[in-house]
Backbone of each chain as nested JSON, in Angstrom:
{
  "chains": [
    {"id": "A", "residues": [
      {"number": 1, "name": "UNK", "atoms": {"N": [-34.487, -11.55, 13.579], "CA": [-33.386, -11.687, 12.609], "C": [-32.054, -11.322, 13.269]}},
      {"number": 2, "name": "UNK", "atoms": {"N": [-31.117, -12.1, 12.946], "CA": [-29.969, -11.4, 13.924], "C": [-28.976, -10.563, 12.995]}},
      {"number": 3, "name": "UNK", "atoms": {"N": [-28.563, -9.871, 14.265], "CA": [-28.183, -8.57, 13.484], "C": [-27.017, -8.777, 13.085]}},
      {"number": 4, "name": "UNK", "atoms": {"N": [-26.473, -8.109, 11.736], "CA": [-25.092, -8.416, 10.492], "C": [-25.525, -9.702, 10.066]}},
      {"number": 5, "name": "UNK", "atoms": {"N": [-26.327, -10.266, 10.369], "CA": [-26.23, -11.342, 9.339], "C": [-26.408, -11.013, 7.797]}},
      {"number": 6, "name": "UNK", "atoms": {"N": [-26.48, -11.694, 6.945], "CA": [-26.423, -11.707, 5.362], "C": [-27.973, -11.095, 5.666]}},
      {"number": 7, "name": "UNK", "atoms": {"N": [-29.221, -11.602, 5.778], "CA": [-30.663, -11.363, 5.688], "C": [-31.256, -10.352, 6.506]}},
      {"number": 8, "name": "UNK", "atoms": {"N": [-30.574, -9.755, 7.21], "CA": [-30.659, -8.584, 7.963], "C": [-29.904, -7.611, 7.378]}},
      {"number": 9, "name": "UNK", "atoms": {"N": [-28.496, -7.533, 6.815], "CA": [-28.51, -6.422, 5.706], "C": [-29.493, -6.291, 4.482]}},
      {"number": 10, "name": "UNK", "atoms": {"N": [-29.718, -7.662, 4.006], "CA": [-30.564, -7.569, 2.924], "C": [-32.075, -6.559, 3.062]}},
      {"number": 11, "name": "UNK", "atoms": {"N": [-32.382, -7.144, 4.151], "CA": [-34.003, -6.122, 4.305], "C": [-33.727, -4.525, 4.547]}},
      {"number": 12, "name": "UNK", "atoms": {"N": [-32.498, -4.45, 5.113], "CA": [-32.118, -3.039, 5.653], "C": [-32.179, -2.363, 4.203]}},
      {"number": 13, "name": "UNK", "atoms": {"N": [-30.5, -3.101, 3.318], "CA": [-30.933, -2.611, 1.931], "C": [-32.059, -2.187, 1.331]}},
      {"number": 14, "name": "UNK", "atoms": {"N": [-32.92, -3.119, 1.022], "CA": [-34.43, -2.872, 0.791], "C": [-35.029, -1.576, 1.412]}},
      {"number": 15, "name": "UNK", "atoms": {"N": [-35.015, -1.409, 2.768], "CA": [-35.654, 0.081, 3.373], "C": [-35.005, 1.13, 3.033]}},
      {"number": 16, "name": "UNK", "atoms": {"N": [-33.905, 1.063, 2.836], "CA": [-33.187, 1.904, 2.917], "C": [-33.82, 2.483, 1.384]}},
      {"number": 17, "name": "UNK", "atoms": {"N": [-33.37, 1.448, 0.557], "CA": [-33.837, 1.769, -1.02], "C": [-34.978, 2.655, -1.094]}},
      {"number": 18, "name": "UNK", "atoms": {"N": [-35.788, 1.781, -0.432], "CA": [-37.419, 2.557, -0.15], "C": [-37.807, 3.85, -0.129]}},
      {"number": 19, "name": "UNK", "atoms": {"N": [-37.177, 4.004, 1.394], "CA": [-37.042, 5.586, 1.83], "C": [-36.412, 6.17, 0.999]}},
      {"number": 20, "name": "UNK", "atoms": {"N": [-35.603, 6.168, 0.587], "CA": [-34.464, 7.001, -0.23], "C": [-35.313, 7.178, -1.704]}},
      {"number": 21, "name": "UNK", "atoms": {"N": [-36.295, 6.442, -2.372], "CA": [-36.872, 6.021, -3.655], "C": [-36.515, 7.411, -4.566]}},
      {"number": 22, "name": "UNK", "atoms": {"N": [-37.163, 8.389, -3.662], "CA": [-37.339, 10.078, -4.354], "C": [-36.15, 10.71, -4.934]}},
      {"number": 23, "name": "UNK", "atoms": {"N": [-34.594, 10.256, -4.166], "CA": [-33.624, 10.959, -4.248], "C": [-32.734, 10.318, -4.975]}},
      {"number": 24, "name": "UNK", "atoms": {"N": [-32.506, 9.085, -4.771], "CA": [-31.405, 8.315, -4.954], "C": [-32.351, 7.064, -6.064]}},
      {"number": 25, "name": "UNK", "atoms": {"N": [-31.695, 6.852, -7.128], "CA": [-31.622, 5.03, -7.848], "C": [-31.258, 4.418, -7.171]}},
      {"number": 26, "name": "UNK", "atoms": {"N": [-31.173, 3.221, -7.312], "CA": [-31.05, 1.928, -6.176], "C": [-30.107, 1.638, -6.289]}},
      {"number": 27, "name": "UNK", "atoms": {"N": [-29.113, 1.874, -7.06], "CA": [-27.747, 1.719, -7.252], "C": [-27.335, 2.774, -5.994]}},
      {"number": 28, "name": "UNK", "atoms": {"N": [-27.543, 4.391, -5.952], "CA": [-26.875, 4.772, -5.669], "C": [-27.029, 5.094, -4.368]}},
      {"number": 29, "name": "UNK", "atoms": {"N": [-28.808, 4.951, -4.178], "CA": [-28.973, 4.147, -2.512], "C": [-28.219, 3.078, -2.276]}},
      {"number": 30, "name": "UNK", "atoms": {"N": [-28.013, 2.069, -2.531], "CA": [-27.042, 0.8, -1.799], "C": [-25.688, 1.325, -1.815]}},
      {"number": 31, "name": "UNK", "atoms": {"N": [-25.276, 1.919, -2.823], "CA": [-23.652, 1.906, -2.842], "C": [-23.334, 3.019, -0.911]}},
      {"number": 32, "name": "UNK", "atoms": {"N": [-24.635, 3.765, -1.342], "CA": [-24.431, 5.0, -0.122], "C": [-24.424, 4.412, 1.273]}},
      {"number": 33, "name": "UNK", "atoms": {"N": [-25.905, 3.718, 1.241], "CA": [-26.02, 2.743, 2.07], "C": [-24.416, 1.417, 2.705]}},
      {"number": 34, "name": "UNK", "atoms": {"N": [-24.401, 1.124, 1.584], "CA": [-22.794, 0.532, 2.337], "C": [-22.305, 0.875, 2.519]}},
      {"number": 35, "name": "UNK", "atoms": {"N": [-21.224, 2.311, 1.708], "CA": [-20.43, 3.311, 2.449], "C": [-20.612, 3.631, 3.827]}},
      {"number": 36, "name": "UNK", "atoms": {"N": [-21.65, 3.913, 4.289], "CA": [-22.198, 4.217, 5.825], "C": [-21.983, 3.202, 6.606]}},
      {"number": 37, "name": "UNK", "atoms": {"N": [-21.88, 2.119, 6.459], "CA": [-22.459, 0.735, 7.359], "C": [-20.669, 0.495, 7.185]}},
      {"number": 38, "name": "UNK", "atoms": {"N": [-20.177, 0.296, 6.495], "CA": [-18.786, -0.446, 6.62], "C": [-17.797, 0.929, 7.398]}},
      {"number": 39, "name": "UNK", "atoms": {"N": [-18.108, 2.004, 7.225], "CA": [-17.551, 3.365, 7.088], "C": [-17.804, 3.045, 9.186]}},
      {"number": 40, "name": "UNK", "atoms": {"N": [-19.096, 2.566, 9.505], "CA": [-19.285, 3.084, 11.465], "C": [-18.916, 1.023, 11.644]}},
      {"number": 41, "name": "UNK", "atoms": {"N": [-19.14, 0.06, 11.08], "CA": [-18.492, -0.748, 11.687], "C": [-16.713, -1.049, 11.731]}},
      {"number": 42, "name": "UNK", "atoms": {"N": [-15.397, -0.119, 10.886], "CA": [-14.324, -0.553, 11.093], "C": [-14.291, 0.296, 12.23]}},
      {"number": 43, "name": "UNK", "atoms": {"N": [-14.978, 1.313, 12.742], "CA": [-14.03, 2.061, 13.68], "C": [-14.948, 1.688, 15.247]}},
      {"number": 44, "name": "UNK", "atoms": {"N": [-15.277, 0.335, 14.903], "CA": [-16.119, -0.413, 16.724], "C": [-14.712, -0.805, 16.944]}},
      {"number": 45, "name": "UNK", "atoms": {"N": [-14.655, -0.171, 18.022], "CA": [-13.57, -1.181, 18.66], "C": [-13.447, -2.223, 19.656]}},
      {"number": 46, "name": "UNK", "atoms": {"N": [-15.312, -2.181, 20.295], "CA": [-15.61, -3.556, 20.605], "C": [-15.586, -5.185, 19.992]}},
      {"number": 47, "name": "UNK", "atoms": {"N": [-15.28, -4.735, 18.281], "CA": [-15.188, -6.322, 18.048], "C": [-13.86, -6.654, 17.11]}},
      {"number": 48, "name": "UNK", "atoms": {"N": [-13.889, -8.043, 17.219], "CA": [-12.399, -8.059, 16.571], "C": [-12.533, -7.699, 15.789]}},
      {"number": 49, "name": "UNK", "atoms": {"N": [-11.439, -7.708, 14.723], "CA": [-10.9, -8.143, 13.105], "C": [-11.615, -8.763, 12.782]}},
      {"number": 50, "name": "UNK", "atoms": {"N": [-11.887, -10.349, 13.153], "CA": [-12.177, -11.101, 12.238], "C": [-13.966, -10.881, 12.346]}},
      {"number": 51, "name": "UNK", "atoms": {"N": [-14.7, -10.619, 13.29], "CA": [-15.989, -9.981, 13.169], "C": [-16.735, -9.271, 12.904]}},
      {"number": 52, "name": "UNK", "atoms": {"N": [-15.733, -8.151, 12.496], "CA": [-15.732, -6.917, 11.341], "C": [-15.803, -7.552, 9.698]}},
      {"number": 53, "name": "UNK", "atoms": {"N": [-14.46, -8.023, 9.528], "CA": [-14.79, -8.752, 8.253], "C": [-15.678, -9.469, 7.804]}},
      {"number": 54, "name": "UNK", "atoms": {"N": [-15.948, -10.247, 8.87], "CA": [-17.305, -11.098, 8.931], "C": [-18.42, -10.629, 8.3]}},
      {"number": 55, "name": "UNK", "atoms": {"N": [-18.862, -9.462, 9.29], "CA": [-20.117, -8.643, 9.111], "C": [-19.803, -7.824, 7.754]}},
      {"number": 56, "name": "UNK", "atoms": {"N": [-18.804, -7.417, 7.123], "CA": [-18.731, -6.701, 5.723], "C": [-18.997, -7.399, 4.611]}},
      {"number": 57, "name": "UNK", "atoms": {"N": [-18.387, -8.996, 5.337], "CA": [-18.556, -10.038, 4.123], "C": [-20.245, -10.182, 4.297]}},
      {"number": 58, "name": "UNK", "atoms": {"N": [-20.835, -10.601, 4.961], "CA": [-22.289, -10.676, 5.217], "C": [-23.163, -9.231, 4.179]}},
      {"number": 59, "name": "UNK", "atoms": {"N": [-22.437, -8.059, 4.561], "CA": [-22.849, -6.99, 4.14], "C": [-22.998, -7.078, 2.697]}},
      {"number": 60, "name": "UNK", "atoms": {"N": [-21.646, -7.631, 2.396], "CA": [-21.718, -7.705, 0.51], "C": [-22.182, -8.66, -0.065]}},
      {"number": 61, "name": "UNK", "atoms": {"N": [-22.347, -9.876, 0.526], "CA": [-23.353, -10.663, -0.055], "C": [-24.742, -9.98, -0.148]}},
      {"number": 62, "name": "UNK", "atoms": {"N": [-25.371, -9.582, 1.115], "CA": [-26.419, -8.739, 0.733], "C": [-26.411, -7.829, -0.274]}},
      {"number": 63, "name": "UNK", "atoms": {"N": [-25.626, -7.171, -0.275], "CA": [-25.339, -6.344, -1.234], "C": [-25.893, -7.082, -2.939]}},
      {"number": 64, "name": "UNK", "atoms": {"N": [-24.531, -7.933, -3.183], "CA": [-25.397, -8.948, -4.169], "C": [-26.5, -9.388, -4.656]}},
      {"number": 65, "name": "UNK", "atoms": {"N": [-27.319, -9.502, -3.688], "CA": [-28.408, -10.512, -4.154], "C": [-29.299, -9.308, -3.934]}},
      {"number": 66, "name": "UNK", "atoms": {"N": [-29.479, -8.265, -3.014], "CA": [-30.426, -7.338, -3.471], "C": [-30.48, -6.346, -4.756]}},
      {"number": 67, "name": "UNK", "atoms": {"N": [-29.369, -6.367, -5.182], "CA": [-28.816, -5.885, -6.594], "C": [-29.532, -6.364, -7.597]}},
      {"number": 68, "name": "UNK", "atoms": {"N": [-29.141, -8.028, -7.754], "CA": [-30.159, -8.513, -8.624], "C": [-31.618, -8.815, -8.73]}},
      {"number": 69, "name": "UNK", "atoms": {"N": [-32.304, -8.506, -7.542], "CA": [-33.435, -8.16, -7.364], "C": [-34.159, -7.546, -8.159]}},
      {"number": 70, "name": "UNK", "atoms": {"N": [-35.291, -7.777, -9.185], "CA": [-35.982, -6.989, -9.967], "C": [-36.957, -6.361, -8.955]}},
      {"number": 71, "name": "UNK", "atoms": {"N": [-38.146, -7.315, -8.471], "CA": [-39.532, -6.385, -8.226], "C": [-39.512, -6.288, -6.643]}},
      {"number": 72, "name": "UNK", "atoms": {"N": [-38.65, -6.413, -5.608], "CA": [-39.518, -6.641, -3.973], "C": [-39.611, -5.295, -3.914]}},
      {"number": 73, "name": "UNK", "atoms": {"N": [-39.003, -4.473, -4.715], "CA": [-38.831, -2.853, -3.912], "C": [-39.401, -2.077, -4.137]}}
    ]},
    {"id": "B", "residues": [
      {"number": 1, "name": "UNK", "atoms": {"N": [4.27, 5.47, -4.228], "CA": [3.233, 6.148, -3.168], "C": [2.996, 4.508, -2.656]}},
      {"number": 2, "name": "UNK", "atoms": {"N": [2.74, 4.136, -1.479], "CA": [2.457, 3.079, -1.306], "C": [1.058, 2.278, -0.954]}},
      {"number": 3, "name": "UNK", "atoms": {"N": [1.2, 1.253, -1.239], "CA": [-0.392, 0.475, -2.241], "C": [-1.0, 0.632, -0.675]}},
      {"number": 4, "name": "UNK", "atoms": {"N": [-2.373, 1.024, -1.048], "CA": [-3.237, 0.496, 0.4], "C": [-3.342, 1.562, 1.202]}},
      {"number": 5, "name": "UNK", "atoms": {"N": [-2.403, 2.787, 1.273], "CA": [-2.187, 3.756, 1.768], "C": [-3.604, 4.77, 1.86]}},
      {"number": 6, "name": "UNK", "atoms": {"N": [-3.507, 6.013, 2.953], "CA": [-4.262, 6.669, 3.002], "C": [-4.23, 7.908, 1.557]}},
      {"number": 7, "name": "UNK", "atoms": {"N": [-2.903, 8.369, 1.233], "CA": [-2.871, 8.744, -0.085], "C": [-2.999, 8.356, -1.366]}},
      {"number": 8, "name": "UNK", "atoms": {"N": [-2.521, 6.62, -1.052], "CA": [-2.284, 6.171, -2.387], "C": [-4.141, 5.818, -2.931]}},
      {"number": 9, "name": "UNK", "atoms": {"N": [-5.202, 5.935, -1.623], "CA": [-6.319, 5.712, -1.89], "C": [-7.104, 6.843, -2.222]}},
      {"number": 10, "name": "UNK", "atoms": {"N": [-6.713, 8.347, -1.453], "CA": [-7.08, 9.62, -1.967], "C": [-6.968, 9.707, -3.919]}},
      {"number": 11, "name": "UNK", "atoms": {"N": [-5.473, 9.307, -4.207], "CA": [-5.257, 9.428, -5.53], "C": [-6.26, 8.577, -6.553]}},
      {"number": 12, "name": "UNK", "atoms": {"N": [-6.693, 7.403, -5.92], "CA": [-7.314, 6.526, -6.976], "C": [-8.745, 7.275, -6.974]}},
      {"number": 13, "name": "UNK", "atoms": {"N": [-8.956, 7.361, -5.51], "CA": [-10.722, 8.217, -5.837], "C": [-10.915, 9.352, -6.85]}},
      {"number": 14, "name": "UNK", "atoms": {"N": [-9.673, 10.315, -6.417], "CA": [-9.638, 11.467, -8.116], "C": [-9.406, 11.205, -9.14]}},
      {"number": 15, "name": "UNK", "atoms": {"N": [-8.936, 10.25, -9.509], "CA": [-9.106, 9.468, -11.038], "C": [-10.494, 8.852, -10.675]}},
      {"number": 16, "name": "UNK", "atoms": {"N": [-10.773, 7.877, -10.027], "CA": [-12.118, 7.639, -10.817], "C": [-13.084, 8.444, -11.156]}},
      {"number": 17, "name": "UNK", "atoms": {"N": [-12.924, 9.549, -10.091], "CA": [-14.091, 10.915, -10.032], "C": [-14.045, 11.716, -11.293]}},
      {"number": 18, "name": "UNK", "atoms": {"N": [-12.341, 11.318, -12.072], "CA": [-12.39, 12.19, -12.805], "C": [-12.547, 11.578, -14.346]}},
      {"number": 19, "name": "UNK", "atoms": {"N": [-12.395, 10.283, -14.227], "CA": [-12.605, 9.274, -15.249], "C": [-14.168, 9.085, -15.435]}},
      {"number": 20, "name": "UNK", "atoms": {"N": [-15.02, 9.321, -14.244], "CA": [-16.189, 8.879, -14.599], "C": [-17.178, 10.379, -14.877]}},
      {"number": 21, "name": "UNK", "atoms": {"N": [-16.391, 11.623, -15.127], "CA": [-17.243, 12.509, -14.525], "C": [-18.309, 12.427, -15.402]}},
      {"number": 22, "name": "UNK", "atoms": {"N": [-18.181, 12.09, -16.952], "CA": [-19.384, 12.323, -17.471], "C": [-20.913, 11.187, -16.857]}},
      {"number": 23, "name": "UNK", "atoms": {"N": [-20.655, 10.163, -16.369], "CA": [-22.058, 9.499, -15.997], "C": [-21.998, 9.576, -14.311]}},
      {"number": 24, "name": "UNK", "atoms": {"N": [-20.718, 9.975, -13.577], "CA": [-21.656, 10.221, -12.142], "C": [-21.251, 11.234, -11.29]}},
      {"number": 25, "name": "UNK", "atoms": {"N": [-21.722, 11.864, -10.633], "CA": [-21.77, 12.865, -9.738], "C": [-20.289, 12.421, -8.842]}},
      {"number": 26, "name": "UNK", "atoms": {"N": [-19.781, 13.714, -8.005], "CA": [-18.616, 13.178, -7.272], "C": [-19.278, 12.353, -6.109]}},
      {"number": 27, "name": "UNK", "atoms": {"N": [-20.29, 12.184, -5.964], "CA": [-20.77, 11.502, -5.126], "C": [-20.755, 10.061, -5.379]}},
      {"number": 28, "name": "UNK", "atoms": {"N": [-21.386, 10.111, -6.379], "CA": [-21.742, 8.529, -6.82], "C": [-20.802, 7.902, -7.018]}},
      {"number": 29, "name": "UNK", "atoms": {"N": [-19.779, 9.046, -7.847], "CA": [-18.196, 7.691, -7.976], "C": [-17.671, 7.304, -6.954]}},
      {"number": 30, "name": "UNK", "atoms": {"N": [-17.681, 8.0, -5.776], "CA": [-16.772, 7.767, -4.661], "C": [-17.583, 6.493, -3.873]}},
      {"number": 31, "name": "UNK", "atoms": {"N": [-18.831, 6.628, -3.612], "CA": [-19.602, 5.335, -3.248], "C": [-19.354, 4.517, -4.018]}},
      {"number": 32, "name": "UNK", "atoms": {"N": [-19.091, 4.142, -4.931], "CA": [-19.372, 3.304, -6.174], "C": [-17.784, 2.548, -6.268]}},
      {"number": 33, "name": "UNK", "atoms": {"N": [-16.69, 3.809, -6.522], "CA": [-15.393, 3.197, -5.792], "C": [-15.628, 2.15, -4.803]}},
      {"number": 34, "name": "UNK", "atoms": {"N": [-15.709, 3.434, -3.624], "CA": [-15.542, 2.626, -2.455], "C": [-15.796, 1.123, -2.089]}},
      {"number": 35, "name": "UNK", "atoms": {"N": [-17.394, 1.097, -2.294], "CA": [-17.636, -0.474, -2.754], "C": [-16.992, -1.401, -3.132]}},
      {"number": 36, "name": "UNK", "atoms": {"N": [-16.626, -1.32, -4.579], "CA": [-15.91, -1.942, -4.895], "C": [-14.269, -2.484, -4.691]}},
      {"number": 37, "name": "UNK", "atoms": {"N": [-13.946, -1.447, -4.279], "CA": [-12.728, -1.668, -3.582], "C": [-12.868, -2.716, -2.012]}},
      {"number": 38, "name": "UNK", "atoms": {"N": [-13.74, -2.144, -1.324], "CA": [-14.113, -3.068, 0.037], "C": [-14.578, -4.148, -0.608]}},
      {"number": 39, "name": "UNK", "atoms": {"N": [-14.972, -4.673, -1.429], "CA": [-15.386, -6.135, -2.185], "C": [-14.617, -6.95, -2.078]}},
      {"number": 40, "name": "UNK", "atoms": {"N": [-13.376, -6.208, -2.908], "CA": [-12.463, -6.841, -3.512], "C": [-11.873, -7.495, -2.108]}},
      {"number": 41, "name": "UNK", "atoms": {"N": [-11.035, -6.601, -1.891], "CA": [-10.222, -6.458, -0.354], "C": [-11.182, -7.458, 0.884]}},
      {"number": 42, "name": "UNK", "atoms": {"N": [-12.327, -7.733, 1.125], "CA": [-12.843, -8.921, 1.849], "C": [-12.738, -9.919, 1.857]}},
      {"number": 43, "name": "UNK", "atoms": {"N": [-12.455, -10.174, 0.212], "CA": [-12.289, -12.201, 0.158], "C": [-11.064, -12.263, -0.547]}},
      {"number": 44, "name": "UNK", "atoms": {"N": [-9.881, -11.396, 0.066], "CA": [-8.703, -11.617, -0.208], "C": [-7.716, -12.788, 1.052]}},
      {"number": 45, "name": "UNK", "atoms": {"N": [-7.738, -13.466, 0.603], "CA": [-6.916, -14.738, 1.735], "C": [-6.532, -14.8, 2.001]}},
      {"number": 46, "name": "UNK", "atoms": {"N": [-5.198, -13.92, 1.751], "CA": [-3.638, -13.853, 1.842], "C": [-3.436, -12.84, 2.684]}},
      {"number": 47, "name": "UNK", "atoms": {"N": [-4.34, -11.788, 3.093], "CA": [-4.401, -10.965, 4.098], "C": [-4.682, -11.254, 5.732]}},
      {"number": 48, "name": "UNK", "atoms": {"N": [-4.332, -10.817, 6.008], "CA": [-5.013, -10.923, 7.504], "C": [-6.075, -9.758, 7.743]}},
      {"number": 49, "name": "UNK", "atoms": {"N": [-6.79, -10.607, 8.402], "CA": [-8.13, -9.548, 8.985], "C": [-8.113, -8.054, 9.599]}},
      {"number": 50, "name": "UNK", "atoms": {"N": [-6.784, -8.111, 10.122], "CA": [-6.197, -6.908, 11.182], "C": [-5.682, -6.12, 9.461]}},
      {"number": 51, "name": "UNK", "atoms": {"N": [-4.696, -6.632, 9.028], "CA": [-4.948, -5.742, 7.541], "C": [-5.714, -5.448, 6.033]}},
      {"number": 52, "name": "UNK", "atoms": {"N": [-6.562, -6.146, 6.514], "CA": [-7.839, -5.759, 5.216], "C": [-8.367, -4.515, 6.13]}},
      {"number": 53, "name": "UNK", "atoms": {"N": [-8.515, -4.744, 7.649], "CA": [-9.804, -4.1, 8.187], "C": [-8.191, -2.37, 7.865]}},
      {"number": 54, "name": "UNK", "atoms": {"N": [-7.297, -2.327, 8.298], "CA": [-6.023, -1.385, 8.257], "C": [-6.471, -0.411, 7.035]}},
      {"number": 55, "name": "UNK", "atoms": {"N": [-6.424, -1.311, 5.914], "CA": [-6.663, -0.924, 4.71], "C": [-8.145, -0.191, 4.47]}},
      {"number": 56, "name": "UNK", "atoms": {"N": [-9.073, -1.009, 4.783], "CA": [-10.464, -0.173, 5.183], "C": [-10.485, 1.107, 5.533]}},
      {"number": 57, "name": "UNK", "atoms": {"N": [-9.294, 0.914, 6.5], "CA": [-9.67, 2.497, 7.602], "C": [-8.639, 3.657, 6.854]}},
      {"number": 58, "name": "UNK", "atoms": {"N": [-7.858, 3.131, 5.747], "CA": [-7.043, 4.216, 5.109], "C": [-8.187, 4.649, 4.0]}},
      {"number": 59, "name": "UNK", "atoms": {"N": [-8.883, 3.588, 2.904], "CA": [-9.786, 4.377, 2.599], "C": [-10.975, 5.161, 2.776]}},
      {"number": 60, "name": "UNK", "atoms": {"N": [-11.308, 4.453, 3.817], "CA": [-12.227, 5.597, 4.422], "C": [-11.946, 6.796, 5.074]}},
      {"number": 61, "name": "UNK", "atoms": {"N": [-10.979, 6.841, 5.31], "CA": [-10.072, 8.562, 5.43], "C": [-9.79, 9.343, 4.307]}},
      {"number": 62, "name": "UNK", "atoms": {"N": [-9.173, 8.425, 3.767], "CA": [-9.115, 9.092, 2.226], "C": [-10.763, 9.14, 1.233]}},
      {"number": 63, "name": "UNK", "atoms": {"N": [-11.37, 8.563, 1.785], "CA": [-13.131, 8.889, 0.777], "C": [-13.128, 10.305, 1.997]}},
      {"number": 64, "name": "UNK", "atoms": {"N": [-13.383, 10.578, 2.965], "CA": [-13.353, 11.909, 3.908], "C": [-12.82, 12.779, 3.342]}},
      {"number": 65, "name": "UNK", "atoms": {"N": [-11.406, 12.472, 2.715], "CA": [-10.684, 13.617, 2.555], "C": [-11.049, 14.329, 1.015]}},
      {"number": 66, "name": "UNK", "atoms": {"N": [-11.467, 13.485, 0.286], "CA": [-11.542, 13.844, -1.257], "C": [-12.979, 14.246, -0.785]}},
      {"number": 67, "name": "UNK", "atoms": {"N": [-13.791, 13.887, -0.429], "CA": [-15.321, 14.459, -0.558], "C": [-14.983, 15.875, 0.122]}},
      {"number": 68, "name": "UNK", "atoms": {"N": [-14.76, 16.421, 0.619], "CA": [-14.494, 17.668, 1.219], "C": [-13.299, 17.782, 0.654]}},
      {"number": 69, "name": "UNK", "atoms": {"N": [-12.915, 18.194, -0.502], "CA": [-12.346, 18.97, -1.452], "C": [-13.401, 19.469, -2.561]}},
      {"number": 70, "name": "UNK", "atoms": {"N": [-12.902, 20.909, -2.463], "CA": [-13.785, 21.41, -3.611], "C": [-13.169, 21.78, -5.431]}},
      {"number": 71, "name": "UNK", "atoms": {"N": [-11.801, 21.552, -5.128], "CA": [-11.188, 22.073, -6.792], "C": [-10.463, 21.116, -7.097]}},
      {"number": 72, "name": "UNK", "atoms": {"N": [-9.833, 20.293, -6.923], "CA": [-8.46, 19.432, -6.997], "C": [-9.091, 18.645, -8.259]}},
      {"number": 73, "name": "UNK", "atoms": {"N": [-10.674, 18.4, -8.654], "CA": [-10.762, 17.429, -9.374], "C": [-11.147, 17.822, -10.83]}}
    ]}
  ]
}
């Protein structure tokens, strides 16, 4: 799967949810979960602007569609 | 105070923290902010990439700075 894509945040989401099941709702696993991920990719300074945005936009689509997700988790 | 700013984003997180206190933890609002604010700010057009990502990096200083406050809210 390549990595930042839309379907590679999506599964991450998902684990993340997983692991976290005990502590966190899935709301407040993902919201945490993105905070973290957008929070260590603006400050790469290996990639541009526009590949940063890229990968956040990728991020929040995932974001999306694992949201509406009823049962994979 | 000016829009986009590292303060003007400190200020909005203590209102929501303090608008939402009855359903979420200072935790949850500030993730929950945050999100949404980076949503918004991604598929804005009229920006440039170098200042959405600008704007990113003021609120995520300012989510730093309000989570490590202990009375202000």
């Amino acid at each position: 799967m390549e990595p930042f894509s839309t379907p590679f945040f999506e599964e991450n989401f998902r684990q993340y949810i997983h692991k976290n099941r005990d502590v966190f709702t899935k709301l407040e696993a993902m919201n945490s979960y993105y905070r973290s991920v957008v929070s260590s990719m603006i400050y790469d300074n290996l990639n541009k602007n526009s590949e940063i945005v890229r990968r956040i936009r990728n991020l929040d689509g995932a974001y999306k569609t694992v949201k509406e997700e009823k049962s994979k988790i």
